[in-house]
N, CA, C and O atoms as a Maestro MAE file, in Angstrom:
{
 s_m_m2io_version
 :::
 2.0.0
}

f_m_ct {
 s_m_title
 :::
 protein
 m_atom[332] {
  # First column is atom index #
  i_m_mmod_type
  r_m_x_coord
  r_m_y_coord
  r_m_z_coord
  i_m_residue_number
  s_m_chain_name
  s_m_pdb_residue_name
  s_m_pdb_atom_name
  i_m_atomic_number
  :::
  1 25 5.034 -72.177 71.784 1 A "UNK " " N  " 7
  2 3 4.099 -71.185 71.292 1 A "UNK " " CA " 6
  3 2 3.774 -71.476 69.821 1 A "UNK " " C  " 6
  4 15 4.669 -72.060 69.210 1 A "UNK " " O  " 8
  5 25 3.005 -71.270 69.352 2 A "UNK " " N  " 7
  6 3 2.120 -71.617 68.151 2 A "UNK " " CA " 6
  7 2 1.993 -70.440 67.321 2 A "UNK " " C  " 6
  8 15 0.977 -69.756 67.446 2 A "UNK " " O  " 8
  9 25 2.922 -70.099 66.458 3 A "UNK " " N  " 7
  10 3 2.403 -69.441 65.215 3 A "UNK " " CA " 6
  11 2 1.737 -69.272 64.286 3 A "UNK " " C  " 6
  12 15 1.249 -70.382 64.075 3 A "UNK " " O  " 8
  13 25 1.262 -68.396 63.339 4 A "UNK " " N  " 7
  14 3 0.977 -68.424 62.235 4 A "UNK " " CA " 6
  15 2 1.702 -67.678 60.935 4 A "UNK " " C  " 6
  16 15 1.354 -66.551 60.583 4 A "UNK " " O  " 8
  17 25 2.666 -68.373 60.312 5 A "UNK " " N  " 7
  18 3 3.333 -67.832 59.344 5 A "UNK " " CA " 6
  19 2 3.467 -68.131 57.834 5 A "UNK " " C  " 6
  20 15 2.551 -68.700 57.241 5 A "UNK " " O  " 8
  21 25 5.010 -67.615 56.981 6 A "UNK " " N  " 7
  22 3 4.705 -68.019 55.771 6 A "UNK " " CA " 6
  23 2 5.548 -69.392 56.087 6 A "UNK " " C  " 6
  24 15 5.937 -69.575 57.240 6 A "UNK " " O  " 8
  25 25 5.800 -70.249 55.175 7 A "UNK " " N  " 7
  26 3 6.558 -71.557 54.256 7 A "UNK " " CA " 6
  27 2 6.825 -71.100 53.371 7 A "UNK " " C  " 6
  28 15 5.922 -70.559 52.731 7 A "UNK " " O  " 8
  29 25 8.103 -71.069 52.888 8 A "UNK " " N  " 7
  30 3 8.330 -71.056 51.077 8 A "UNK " " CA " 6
  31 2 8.391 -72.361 50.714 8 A "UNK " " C  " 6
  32 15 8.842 -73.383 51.230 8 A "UNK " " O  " 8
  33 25 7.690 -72.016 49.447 9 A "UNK " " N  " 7
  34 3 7.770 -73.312 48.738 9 A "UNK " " CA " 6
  35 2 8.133 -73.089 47.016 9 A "UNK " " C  " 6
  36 15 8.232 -73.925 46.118 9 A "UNK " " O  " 8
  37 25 8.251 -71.885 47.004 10 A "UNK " " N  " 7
  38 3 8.457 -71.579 45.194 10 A "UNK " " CA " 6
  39 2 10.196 -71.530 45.072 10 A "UNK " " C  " 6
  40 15 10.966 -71.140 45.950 10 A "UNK " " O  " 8
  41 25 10.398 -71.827 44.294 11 A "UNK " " N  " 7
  42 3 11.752 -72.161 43.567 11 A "UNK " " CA " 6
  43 2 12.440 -71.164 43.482 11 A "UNK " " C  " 6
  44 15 11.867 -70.125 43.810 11 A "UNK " " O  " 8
  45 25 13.758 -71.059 43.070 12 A "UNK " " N  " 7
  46 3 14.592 -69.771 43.341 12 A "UNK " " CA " 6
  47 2 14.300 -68.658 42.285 12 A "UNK " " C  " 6
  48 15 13.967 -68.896 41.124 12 A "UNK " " O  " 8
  49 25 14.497 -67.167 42.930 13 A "UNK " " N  " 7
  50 3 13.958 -66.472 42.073 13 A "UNK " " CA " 6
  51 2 12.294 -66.143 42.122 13 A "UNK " " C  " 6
  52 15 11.716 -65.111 41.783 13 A "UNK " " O  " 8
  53 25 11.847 -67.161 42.566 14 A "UNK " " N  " 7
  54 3 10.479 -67.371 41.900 14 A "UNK " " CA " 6
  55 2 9.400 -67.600 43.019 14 A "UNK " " C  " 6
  56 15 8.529 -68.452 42.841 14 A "UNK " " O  " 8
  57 25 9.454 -66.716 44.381 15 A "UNK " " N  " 7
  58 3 8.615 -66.928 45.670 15 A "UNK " " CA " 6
  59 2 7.695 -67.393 45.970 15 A "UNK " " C  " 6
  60 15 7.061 -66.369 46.226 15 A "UNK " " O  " 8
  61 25 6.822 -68.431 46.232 16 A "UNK " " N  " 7
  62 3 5.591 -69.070 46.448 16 A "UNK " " CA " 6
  63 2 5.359 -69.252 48.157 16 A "UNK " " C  " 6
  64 15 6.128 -70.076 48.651 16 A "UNK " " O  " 8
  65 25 4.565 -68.704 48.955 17 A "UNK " " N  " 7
  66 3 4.451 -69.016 50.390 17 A "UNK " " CA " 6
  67 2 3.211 -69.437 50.580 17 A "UNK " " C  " 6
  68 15 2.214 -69.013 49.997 17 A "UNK " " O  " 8
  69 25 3.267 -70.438 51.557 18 A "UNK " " N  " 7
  70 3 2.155 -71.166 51.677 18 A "UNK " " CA " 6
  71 2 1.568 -70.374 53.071 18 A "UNK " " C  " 6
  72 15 2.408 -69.601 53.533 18 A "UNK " " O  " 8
  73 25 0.436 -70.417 53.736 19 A "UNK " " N  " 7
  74 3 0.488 -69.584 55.101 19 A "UNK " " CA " 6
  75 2 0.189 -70.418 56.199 19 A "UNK " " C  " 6
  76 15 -0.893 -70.940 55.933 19 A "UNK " " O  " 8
  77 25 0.596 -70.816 57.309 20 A "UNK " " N  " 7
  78 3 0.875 -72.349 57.747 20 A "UNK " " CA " 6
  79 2 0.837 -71.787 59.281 20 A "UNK " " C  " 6
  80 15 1.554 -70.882 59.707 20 A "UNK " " O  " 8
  81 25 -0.159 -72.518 60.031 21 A "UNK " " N  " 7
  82 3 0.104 -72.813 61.490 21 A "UNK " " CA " 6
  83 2 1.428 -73.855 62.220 21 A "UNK " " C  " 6
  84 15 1.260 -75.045 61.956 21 A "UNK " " O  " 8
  85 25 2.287 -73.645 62.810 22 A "UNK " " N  " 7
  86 3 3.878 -74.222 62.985 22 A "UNK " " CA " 6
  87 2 4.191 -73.826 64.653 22 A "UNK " " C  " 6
  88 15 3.962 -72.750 65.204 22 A "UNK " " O  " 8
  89 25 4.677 -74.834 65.136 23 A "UNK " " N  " 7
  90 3 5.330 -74.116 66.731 23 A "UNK " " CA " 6
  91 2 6.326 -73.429 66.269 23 A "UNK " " C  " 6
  92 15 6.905 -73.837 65.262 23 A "UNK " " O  " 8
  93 25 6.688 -72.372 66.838 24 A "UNK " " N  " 7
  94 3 7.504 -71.556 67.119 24 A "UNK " " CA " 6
  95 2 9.125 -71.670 66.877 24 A "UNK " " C  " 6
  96 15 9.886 -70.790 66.476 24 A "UNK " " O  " 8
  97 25 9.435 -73.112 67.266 25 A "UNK " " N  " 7
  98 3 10.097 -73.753 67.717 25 A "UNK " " CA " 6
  99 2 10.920 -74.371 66.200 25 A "UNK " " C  " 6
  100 15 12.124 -74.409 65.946 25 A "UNK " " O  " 8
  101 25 9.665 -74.837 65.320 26 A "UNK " " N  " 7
  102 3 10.368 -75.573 64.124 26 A "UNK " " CA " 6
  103 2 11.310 -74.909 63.331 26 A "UNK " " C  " 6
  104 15 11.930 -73.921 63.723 26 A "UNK " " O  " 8
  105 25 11.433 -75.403 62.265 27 A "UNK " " N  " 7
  106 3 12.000 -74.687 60.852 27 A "UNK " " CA " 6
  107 2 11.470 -74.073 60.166 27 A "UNK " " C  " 6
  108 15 10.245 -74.165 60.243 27 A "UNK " " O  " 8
  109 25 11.846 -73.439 59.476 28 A "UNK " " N  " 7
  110 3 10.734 -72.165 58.328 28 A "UNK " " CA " 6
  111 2 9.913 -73.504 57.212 28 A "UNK " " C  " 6
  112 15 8.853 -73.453 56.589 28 A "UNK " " O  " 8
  113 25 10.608 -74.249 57.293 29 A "UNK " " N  " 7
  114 3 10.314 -75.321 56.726 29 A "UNK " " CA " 6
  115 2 9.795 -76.707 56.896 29 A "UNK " " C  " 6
  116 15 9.451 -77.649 56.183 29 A "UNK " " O  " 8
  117 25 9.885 -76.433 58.054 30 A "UNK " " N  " 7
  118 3 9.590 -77.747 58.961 30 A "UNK " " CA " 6
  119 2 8.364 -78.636 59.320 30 A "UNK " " C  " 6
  120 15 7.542 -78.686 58.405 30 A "UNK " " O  " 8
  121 25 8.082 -79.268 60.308 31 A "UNK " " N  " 7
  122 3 6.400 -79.727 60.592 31 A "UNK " " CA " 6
  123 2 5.493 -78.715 60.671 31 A "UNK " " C  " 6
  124 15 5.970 -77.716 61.210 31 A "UNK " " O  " 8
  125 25 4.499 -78.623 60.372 32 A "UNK " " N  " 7
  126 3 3.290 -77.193 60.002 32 A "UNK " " CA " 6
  127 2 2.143 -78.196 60.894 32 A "UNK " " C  " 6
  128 15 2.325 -79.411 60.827 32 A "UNK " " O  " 8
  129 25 1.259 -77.802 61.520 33 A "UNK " " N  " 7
  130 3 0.264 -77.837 61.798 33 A "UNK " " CA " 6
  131 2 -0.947 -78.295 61.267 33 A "UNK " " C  " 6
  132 15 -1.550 -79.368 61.241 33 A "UNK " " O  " 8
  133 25 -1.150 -76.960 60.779 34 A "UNK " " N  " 7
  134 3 -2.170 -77.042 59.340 34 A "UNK " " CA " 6
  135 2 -2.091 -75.957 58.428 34 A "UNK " " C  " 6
  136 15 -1.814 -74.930 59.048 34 A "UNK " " O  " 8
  137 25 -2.219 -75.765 57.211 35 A "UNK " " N  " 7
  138 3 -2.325 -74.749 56.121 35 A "UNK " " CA " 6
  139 2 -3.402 -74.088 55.924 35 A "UNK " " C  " 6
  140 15 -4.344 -74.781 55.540 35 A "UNK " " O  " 8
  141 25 -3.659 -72.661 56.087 36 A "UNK " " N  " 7
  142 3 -4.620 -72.151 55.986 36 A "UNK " " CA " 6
  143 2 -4.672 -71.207 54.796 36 A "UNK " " C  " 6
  144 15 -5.545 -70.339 54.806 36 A "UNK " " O  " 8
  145 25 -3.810 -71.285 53.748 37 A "UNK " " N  " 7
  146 3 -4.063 -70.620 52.885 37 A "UNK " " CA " 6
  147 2 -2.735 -70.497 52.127 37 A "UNK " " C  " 6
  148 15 -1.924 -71.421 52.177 37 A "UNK " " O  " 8
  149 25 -2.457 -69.222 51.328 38 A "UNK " " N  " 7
  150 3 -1.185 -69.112 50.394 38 A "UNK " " CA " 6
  151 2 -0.994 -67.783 49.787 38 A "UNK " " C  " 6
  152 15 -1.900 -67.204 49.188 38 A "UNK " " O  " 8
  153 25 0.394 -67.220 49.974 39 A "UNK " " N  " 7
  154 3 0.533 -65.957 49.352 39 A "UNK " " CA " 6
  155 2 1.446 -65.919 47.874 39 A "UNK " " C  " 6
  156 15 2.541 -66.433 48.103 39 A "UNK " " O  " 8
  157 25 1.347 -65.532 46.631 40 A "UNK " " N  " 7
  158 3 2.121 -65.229 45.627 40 A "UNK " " CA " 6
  159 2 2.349 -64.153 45.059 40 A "UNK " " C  " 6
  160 15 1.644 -63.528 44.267 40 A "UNK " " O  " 8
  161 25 3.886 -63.809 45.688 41 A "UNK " " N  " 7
  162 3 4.212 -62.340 45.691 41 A "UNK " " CA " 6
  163 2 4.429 -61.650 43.863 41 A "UNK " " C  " 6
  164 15 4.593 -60.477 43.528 41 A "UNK " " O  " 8
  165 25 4.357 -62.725 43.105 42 A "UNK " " N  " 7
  166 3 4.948 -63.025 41.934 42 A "UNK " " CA " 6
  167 2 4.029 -62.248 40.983 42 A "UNK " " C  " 6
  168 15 4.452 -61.555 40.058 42 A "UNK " " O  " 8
  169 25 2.891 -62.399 41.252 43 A "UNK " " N  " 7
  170 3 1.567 -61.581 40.292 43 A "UNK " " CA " 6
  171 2 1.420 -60.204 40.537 43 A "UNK " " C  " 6
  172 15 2.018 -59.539 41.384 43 A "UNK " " O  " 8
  173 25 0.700 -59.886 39.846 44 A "UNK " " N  " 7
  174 3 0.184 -58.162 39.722 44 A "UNK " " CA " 6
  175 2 -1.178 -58.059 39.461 44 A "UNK " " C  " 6
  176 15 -1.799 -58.437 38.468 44 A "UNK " " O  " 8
  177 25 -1.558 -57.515 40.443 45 A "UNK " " N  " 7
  178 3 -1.436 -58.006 42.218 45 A "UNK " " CA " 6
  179 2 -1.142 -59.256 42.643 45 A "UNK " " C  " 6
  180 15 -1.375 -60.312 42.053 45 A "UNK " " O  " 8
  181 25 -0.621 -59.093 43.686 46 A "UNK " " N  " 7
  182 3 -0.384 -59.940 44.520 46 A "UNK " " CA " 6
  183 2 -1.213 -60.929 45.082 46 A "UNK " " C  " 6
  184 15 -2.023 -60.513 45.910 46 A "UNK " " O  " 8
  185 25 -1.215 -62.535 44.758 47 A "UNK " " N  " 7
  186 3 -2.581 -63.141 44.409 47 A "UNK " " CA " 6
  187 2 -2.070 -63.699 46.878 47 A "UNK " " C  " 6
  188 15 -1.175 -64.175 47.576 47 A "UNK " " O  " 8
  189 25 -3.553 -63.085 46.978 48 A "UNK " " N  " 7
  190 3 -3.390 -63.755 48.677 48 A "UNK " " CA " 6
  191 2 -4.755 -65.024 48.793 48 A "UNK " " C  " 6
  192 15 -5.464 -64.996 47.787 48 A "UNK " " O  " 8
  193 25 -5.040 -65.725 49.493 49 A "UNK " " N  " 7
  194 3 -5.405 -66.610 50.351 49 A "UNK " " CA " 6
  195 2 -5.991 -67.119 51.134 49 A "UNK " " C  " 6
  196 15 -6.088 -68.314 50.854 49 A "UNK " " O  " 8
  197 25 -6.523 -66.844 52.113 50 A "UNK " " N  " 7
  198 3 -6.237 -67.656 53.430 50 A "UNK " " CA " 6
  199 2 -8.177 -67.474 53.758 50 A "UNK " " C  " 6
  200 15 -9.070 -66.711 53.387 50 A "UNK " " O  " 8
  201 25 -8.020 -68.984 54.882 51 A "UNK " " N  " 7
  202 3 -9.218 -68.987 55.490 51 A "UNK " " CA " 6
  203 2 -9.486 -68.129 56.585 51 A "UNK " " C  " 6
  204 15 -9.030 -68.274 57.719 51 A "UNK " " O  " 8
  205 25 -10.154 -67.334 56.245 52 A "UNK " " N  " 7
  206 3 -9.903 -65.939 57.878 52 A "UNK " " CA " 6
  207 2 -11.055 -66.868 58.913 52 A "UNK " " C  " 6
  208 15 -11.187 -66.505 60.082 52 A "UNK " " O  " 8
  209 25 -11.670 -67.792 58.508 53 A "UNK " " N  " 7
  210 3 -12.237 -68.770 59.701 53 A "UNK " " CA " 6
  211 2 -11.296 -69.247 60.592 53 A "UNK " " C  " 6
  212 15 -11.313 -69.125 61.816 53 A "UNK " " O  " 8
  213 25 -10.475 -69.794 59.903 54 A "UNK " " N  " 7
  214 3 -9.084 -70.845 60.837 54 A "UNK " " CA " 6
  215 2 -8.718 -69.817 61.332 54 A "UNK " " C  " 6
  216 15 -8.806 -69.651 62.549 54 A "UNK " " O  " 8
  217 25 -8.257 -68.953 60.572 55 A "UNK " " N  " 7
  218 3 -7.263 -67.634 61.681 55 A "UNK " " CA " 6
  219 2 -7.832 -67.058 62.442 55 A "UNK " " C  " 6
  220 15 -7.183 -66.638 63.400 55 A "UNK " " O  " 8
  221 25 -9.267 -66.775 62.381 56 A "UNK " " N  " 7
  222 3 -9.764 -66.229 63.743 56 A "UNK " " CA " 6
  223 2 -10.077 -67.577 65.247 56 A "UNK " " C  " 6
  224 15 -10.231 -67.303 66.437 56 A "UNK " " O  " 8
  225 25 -10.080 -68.641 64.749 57 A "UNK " " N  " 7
  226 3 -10.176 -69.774 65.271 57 A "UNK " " CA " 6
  227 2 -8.739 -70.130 66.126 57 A "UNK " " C  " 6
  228 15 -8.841 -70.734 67.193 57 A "UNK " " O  " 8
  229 25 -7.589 -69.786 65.682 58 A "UNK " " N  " 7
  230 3 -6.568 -70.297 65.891 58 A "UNK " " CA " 6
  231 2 -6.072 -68.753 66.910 58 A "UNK " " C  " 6
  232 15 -5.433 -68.653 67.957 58 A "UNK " " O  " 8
  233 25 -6.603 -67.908 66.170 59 A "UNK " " N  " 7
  234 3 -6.152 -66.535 67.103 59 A "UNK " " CA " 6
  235 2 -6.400 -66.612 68.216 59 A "UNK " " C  " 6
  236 15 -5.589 -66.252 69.069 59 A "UNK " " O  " 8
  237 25 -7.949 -67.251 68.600 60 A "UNK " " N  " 7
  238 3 -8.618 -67.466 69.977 60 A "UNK " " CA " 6
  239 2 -7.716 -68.352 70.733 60 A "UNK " " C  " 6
  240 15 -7.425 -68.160 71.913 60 A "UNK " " O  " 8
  241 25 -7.257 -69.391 69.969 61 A "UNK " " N  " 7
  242 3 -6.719 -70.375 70.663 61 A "UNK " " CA " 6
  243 2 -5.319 -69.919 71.108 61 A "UNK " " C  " 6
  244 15 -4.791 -70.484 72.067 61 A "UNK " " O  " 8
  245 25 -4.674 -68.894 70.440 62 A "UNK " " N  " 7
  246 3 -3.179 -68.570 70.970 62 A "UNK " " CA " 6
  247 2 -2.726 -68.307 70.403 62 A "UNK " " C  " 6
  248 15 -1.834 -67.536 70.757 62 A "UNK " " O  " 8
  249 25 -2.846 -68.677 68.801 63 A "UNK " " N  " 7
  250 3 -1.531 -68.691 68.101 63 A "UNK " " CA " 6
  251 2 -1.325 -66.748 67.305 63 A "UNK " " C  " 6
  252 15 -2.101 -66.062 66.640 63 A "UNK " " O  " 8
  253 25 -0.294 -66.564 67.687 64 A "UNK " " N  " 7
  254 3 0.745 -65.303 67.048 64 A "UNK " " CA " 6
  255 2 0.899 -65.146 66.052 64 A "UNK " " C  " 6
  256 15 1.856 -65.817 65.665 64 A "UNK " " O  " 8
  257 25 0.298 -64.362 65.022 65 A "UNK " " N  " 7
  258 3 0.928 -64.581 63.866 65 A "UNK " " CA " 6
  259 2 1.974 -63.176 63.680 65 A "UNK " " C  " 6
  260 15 1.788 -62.116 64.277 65 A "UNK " " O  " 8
  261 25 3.102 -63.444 62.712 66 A "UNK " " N  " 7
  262 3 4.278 -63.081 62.186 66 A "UNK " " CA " 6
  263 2 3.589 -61.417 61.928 66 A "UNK " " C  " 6
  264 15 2.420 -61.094 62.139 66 A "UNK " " O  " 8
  265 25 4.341 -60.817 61.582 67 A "UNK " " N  " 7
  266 3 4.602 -59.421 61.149 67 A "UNK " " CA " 6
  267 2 3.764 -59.376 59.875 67 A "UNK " " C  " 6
  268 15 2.608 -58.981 59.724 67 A "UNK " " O  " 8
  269 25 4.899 -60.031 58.727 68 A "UNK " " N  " 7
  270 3 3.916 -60.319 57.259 68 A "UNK " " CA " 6
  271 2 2.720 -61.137 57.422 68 A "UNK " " C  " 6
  272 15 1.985 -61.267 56.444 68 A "UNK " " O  " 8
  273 25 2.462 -61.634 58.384 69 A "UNK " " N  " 7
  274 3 0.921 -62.764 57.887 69 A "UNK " " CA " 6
  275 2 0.104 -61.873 58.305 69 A "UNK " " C  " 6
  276 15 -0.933 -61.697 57.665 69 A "UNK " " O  " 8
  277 25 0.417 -60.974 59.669 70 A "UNK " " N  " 7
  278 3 -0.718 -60.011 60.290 70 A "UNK " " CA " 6
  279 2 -0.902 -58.748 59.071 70 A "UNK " " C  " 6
  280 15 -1.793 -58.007 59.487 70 A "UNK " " O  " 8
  281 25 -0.498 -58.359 58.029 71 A "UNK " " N  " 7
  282 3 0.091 -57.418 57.157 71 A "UNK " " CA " 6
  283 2 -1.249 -58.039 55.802 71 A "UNK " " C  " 6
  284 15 -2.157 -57.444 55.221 71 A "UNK " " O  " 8
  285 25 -0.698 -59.627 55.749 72 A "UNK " " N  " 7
  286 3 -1.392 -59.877 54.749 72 A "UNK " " CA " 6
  287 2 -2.732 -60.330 55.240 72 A "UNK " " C  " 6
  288 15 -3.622 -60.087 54.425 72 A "UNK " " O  " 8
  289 25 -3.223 -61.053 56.592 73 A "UNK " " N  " 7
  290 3 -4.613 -60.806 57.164 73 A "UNK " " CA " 6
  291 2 -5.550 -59.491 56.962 73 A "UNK " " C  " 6
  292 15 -6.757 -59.325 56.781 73 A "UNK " " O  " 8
  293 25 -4.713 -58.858 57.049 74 A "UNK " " N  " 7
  294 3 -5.592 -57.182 56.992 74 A "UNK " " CA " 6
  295 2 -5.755 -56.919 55.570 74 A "UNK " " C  " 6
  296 15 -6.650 -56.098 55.368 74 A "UNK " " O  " 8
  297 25 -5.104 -57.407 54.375 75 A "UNK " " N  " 7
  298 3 -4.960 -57.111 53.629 75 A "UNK " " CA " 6
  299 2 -6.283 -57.940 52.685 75 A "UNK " " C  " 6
  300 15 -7.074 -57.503 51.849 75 A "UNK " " O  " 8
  301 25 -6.096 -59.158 53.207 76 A "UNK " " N  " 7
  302 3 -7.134 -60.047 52.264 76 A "UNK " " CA " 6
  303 2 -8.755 -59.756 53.094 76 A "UNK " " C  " 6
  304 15 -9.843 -60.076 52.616 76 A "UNK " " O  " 8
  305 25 -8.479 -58.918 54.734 77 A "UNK " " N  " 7
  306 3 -9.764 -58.877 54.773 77 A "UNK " " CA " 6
  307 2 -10.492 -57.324 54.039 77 A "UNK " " C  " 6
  308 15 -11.637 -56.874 54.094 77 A "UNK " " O  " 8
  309 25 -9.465 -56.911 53.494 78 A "UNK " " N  " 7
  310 3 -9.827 -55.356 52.822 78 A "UNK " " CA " 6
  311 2 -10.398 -56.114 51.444 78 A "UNK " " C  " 6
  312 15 -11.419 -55.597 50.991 78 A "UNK " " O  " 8
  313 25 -9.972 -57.058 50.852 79 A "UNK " " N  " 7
  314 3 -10.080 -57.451 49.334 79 A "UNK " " CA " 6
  315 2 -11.223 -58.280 49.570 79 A "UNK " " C  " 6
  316 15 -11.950 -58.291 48.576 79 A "UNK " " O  " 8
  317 25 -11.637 -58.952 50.478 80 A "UNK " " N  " 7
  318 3 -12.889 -59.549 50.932 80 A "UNK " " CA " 6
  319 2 -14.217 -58.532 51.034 80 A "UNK " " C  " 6
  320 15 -15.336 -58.777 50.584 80 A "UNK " " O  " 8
  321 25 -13.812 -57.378 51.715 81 A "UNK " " N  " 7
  322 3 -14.888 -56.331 51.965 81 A "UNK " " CA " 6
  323 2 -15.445 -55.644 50.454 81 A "UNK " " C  " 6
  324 15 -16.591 -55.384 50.089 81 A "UNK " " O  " 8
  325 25 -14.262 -55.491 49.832 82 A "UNK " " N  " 7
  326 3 -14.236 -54.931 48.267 82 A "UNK " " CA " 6
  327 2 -15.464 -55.877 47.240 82 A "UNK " " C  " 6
  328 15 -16.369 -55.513 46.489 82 A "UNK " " O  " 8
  329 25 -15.059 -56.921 47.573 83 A "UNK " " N  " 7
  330 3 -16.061 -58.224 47.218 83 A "UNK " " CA " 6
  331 2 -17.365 -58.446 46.992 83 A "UNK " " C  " 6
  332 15 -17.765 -59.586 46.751 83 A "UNK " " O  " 8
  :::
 }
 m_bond[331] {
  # First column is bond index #
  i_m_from
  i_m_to
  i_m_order
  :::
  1 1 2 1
  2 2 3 1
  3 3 4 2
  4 3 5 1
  5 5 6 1
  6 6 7 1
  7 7 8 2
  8 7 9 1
  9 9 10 1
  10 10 11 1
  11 11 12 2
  12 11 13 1
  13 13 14 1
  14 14 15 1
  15 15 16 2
  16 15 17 1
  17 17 18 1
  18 18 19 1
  19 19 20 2
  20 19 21 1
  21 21 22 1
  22 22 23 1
  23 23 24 2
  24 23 25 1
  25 25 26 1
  26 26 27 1
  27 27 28 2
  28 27 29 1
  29 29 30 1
  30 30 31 1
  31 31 32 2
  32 31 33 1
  33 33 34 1
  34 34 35 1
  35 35 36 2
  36 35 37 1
  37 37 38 1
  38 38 39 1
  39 39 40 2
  40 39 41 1
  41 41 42 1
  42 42 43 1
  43 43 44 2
  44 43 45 1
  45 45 46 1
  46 46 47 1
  47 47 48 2
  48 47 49 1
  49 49 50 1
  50 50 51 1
  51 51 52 2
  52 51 53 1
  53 53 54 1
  54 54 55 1
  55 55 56 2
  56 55 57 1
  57 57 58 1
  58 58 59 1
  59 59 60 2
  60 59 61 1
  61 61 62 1
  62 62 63 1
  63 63 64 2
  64 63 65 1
  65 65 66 1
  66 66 67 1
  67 67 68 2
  68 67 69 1
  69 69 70 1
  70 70 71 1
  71 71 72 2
  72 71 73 1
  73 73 74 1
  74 74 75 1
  75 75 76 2
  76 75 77 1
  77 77 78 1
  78 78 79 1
  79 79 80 2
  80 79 81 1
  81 81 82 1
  82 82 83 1
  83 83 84 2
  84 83 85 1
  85 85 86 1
  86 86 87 1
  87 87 88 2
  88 87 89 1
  89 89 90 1
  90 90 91 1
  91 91 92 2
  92 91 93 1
  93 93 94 1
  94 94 95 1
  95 95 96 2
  96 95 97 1
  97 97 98 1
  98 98 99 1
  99 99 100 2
  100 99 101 1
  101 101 102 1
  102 102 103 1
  103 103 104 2
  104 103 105 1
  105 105 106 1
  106 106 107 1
  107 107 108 2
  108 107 109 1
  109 109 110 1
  110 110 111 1
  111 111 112 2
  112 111 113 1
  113 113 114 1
  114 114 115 1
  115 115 116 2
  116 115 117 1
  117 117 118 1
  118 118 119 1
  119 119 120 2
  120 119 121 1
  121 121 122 1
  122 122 123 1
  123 123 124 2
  124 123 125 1
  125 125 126 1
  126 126 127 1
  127 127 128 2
  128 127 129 1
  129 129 130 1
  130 130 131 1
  131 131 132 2
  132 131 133 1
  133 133 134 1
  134 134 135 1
  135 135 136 2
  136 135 137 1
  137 137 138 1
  138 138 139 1
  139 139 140 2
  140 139 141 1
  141 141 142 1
  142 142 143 1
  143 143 144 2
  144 143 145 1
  145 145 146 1
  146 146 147 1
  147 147 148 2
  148 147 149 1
  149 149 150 1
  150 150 151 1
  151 151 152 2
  152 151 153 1
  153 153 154 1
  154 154 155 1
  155 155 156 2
  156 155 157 1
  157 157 158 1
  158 158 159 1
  159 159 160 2
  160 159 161 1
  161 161 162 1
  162 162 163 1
  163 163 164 2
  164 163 165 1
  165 165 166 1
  166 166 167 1
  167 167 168 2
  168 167 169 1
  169 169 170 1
  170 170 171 1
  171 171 172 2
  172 171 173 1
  173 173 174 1
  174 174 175 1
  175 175 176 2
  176 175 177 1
  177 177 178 1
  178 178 179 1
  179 179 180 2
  180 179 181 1
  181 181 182 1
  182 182 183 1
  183 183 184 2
  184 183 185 1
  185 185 186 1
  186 186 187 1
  187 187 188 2
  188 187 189 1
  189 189 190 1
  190 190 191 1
  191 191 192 2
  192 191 193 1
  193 193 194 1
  194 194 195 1
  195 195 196 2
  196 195 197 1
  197 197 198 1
  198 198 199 1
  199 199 200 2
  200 199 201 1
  201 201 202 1
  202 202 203 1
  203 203 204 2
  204 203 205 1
  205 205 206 1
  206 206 207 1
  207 207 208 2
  208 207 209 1
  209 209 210 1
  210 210 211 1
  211 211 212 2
  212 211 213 1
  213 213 214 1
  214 214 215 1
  215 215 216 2
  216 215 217 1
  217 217 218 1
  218 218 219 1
  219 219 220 2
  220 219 221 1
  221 221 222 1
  222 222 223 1
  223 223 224 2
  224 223 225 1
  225 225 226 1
  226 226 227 1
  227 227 228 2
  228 227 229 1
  229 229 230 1
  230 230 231 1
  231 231 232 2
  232 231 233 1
  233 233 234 1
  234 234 235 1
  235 235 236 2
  236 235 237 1
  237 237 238 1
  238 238 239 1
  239 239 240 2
  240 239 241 1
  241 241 242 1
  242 242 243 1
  243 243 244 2
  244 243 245 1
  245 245 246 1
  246 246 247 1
  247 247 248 2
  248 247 249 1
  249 249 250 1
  250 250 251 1
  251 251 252 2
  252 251 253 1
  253 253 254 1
  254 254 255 1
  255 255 256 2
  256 255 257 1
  257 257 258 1
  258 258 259 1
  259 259 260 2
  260 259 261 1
  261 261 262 1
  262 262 263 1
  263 263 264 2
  264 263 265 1
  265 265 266 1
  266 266 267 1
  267 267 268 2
  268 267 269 1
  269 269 270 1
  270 270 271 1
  271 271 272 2
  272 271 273 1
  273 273 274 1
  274 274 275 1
  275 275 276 2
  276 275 277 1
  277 277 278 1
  278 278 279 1
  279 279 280 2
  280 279 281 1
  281 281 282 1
  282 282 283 1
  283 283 284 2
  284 283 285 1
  285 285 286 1
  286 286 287 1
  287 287 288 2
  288 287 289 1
  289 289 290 1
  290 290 291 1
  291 291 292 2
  292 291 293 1
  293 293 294 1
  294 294 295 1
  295 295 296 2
  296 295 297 1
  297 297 298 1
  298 298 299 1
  299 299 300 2
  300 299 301 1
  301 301 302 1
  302 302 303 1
  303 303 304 2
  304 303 305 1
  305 305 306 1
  306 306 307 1
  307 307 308 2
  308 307 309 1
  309 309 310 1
  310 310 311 1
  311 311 312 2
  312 311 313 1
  313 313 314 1
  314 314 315 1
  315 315 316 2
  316 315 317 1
  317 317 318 1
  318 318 319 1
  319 319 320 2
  320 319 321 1
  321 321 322 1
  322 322 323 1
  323 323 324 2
  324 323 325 1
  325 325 326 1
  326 326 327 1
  327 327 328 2
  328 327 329 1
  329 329 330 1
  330 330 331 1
  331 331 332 2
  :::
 }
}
């Protein structure tokens, strides 16, 4: 099964997530698919990301996304509408 979730990639302390298509199957860290964007919990606000093309593209195709990515989808399409 084919997800859509985060990757960390920021250093300790210091959170950086990338937002990454991945089987199910890998590591939080592991082979990714493709990258569709990036979250940094670190700013004020919270700087989000992502291509909502791929994710509606990839949604069709199957892929699940996580709890937080569906959280932050809704979120960047509210900051898009604001736009």
């Amino acid at each position: 099964m084919v997800k859509i979730r985060l990757k960390r990639v920021g250093a300790k302390k210091a959170p950086f997530y990338n937002i990454v298509i991945a089987d199910s199957r890998t590591a939080r860290n592991g082979k990714i698919i493709e990258e569709i964007g990036y979250y940094n919990p670190m700013t004020n606000p919270a700087e989000i990301k992502i291509d909502l093309e791929k994710v509606e593209k990839w949604i069709k195709n199957g892929a699940k996304p996580t709890d937080t990515v569906r959280y932050l989808i809704d979120k960047s399409k509210v900051g898009e509408q604001k736009a």
